[in-house]
C-alpha positions in Angstrom: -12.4 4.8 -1.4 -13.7 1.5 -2.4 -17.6 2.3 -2.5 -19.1 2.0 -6.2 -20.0 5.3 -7.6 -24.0 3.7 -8.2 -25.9 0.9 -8.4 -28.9 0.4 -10.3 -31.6 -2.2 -10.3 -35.2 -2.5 -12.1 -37.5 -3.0 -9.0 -41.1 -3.9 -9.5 -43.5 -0.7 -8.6 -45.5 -2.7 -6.6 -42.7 -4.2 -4.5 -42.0 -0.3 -3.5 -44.4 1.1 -0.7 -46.7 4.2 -2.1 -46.4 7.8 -0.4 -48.0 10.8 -0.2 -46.9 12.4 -2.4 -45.2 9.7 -4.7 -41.7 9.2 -4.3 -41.3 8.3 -8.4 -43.1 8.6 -11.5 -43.8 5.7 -12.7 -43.8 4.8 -16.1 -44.8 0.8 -17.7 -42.1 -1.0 -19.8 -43.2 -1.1 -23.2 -43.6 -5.0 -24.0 -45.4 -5.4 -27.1 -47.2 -8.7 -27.7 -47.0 -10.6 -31.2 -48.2 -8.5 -34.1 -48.0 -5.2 -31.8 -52.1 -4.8 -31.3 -52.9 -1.5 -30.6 -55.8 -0.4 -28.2 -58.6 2.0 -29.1 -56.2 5.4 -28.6 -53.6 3.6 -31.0 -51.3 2.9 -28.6 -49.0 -0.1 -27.9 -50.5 -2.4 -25.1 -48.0 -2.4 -22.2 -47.0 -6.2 -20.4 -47.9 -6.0 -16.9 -46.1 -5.4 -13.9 -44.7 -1.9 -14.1 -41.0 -1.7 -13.1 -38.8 1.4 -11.9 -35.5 1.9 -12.8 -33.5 2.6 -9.6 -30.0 4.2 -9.1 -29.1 4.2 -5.7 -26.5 7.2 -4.6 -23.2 5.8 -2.7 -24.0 5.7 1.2 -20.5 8.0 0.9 -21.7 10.9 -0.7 -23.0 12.3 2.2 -21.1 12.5 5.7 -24.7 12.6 7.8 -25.6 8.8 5.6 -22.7 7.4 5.8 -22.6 7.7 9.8 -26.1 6.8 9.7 -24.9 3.9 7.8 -22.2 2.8 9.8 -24.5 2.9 12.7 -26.8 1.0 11.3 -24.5 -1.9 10.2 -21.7 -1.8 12.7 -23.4 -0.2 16.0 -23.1 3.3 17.9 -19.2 2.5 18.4 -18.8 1.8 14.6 -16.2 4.8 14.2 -13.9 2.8 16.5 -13.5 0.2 14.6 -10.2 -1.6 14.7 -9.0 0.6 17.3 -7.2 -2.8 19.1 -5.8 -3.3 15.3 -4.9 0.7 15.2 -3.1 0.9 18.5 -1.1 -2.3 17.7 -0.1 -1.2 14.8 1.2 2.0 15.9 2.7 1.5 19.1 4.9 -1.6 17.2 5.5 1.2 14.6 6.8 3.7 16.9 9.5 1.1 18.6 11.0 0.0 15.4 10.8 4.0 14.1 12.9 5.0 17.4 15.0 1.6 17.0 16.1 2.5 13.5 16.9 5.9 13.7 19.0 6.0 16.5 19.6 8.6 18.9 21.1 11.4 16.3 17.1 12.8 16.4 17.7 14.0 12.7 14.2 14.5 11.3 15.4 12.8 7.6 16.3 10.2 9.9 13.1 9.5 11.4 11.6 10.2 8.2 13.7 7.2 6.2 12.5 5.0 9.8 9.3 5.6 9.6 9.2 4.8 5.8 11.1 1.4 6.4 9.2 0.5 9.6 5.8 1.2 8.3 6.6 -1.2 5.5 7.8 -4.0 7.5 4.3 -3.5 9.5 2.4 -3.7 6.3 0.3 -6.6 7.1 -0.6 -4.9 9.9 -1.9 -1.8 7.9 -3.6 -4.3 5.9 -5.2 -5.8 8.6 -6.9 -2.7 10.2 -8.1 -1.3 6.2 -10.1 -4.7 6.2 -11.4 -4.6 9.4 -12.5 -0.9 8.8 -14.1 -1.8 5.3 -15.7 -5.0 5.8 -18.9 -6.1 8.1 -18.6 -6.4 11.9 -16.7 -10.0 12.4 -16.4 -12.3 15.5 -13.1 -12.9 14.5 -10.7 -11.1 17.2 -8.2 -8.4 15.6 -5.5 -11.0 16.1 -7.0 -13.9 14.1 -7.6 -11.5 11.0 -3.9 -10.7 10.2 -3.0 -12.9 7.5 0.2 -15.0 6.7 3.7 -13.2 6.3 3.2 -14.8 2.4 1.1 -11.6 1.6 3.5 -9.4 2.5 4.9 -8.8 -0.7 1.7 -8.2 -2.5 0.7 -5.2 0.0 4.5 -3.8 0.8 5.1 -1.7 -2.0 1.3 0.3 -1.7 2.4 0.6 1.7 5.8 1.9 1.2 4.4 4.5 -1.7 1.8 5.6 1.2 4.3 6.0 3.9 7.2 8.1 1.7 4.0 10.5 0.8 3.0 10.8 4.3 6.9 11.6 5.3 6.6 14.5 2.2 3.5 15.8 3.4 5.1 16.2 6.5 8.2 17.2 6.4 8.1 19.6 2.8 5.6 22.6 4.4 7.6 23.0 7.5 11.0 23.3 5.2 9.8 25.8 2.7 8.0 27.7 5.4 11.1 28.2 7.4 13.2 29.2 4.3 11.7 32.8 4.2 10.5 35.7 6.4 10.7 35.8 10.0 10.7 32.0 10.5 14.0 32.1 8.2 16.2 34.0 10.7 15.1 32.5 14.1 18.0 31.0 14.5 20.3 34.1 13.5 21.2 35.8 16.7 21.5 39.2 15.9 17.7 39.1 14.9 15.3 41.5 16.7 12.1 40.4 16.5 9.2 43.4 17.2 5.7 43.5 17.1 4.9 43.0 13.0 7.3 39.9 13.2 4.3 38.5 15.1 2.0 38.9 12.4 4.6 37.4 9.8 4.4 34.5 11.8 0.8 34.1 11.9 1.1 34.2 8.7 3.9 32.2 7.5 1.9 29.5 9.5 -1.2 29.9 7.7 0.7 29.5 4.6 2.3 26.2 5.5 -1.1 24.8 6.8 -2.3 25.4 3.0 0.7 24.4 1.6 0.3 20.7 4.1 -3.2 20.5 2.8 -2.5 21.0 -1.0 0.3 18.3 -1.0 -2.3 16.5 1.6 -4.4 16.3 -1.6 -2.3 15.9 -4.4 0.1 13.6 -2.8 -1.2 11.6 0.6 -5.0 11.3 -1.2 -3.6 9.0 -4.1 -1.4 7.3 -2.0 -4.1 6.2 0.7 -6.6 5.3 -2.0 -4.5 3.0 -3.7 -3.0 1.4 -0.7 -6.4 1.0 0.4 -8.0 0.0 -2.5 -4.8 -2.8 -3.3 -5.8 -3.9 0.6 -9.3 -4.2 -0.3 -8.8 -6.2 -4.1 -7.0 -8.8 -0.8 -9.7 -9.0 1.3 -10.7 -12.7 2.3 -13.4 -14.3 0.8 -15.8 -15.1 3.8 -15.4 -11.0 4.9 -18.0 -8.9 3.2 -17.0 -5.1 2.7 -20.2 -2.8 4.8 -20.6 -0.7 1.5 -21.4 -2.0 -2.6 -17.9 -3.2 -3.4 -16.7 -4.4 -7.0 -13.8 -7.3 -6.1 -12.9 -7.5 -9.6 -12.6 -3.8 -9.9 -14.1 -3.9 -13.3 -12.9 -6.9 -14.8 -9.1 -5.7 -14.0 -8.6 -8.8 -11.2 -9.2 -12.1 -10.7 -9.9 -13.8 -7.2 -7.0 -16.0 -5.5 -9.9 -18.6 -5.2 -10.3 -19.1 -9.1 -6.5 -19.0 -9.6 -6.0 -15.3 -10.0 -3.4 -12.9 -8.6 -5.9 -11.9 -6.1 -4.8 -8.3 -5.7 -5.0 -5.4 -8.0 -1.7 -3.1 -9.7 -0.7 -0.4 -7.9 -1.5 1.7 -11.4 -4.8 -0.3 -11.9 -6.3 1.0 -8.1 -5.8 4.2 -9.0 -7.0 4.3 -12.4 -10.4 2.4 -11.9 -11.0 4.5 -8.9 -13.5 6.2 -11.3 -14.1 10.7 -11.3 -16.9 10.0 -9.5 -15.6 8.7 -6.9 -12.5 11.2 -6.7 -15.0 14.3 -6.7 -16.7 12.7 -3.9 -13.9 12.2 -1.9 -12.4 15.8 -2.7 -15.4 17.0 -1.8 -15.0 15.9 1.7 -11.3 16.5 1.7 -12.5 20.1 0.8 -15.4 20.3 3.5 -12.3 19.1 6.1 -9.8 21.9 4.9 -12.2 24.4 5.3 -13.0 23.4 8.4 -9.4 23.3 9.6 -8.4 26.6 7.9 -11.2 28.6 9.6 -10.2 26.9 13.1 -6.8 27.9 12.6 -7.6 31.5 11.1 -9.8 32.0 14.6 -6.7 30.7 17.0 -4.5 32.7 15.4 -6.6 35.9 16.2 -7.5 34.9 19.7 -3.4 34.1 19.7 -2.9 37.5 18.4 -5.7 39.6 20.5 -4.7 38.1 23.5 -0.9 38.6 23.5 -1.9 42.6 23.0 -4.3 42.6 25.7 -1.6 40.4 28.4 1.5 42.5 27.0 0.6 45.5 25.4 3.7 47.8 24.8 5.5 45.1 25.9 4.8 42.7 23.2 8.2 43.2 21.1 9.9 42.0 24.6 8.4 39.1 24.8 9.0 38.4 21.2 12.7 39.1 21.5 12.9 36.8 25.2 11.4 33.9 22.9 13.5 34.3 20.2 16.2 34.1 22.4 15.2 31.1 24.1 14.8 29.5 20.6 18.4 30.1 19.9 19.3 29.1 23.3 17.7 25.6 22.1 
């Protein structure tokens, strides 16, 4: 989310170590001298050294790299990372969620809580993006949350990312439960059989799609602009473990030279450039598929087994948990 899409750098050949076979092809910059003299072949004499024009790829744009990366940089534990800063976080997070909504267990309730809590805790959030996106520090988690003054700056990204996370939730399990089987669980004159189980199956695959599309469409822009307006506020001595532009093309100026020191909430979505988006769905995409098969292969061993343990028996069962459902 805050890597730049590539680098590029002109790098002396003979700086770079030869292989068998050569890693480049390398080709002399054209520097004619005064008056252009021309060699025996007529051709334009070339300026020594030769140089290469290199574009690194982002460390990102492979998962096996970037662990690699991360390894290298931060250690074999690098993936737990601000776990202190994470458990913190949350565990403050869930006593002000349960504080402010009350006993009534309503989920819009806990939904508005959540919202209003994880914007209080913002700083806290902000903390644990810059400890996950900068260099290992000997700083303790504690000693890198910064003054309640930056609240302000970091609160709204925050608020936008935590009403998105509340929709993602919340929105699958409502429309999934306005149709088919799942519609008239609660009806007690409902008889559930056998194909009811197969409705279910798949009125639950249809809301795990449903999660991860609004995952993508919703929670993806929220994250990356809460992360990259945490990361345009990073201090000054922390330096991020991948290529990171702090100006964000020109679009902000540093606290230290009198600037704002933070990007728009517009802005860190806009210069988070195509490149970077398809990268990122990408792995969003490699993740869905991953979860969608693993819950396509529960959901048959689900199925398969609840024949082979009930057999003619199965729209019994069906009908006892319905009932229990109700009873709840």
């Amino acid at each position: 989310m805050i890597e730049s899409s590539e680098t590029e750098a002109y790098v002396p050949v003979s700086n770079i170590e030869p292989t068998d076979p050569p890693a480049y092809s390398a080709t002399a910059v054209p520097k004619p001298t005064n008056g252009t003299p021309e060699n025996v072949d007529g051709e334009a004499e070339m300026d020594e050294p030769e140089v290469l024009l290199v574009r690194n790829k982002p460390i990102t744009a492979s998962l096996r790299q970037t662990i690699l990366h991360l390894r290298a940089r931060a250690g074999f534990w690098s993936r737990f990372r601000g776990l202190s800063m994470y458990l913190v976080w949350n565990f403050v997070g869930a006593i002000l969620i349960s504080a402010l909504s009350g006993a009534s267990g309503k989920r819009i309730y806990i939904a508005l809580a959540a919202i209003v809590a994880e914007t209080l805790l913002a700083t806290l959030h902000m903390t644990w993006v810059h400890i996950v996106i900068s260099e290992p520090s000997e700083k303790k988690w504690y000693q890198r949350i910064p003054s309640f003054r930056t609240w302000p700056k970091i609160a709204p990204a925050v608020a936008l990312w935590a009403a998105t996370n509340q929709i993602v939730a919340i929105l699958p399990a409502l429309v999934t439960g306005s149709f088919g089987s799942m519609k008239h669980m609660n009806n007690p004159e409902y008889e559930p059989d056998k194909k009811d189980l197969y409705a279910l199956g798949a009125q639950g695959l249809f809301g795990m799609v449903l999660l991860l599309t609004l995952f993508v469409l919703l929670q993806i822009p929220a994250s990356v602009t809460l992360v990259r307006v945490a990361a345009s506020m990073l201090p000054e001595e922390d330096e991020t473990i991948v290529p990171f532009d702090r100006t964000f093309g020109g679009k902000t100026t540093p606290s230290i030279i009198g600037g704002q020191g933070k990007i728009g909430l517009v802005e860190a979505w806009r210069s988070f450039s195509w490149a970077s988006r398809t990268r990122l769905v990408r792995l969003m995409l490699k993740v869905t598929l991953i979860v969608i098969a693993c819950w396509i292969f529960f959901t048959l061993v689900l199925v398969a087994e609840a024949h082979l343990l009930f057999g003619d028996s199965l729209g019994e069962v069906m009908k006892a948990l319905h009932g229990m459902r109700r009873g709840n």
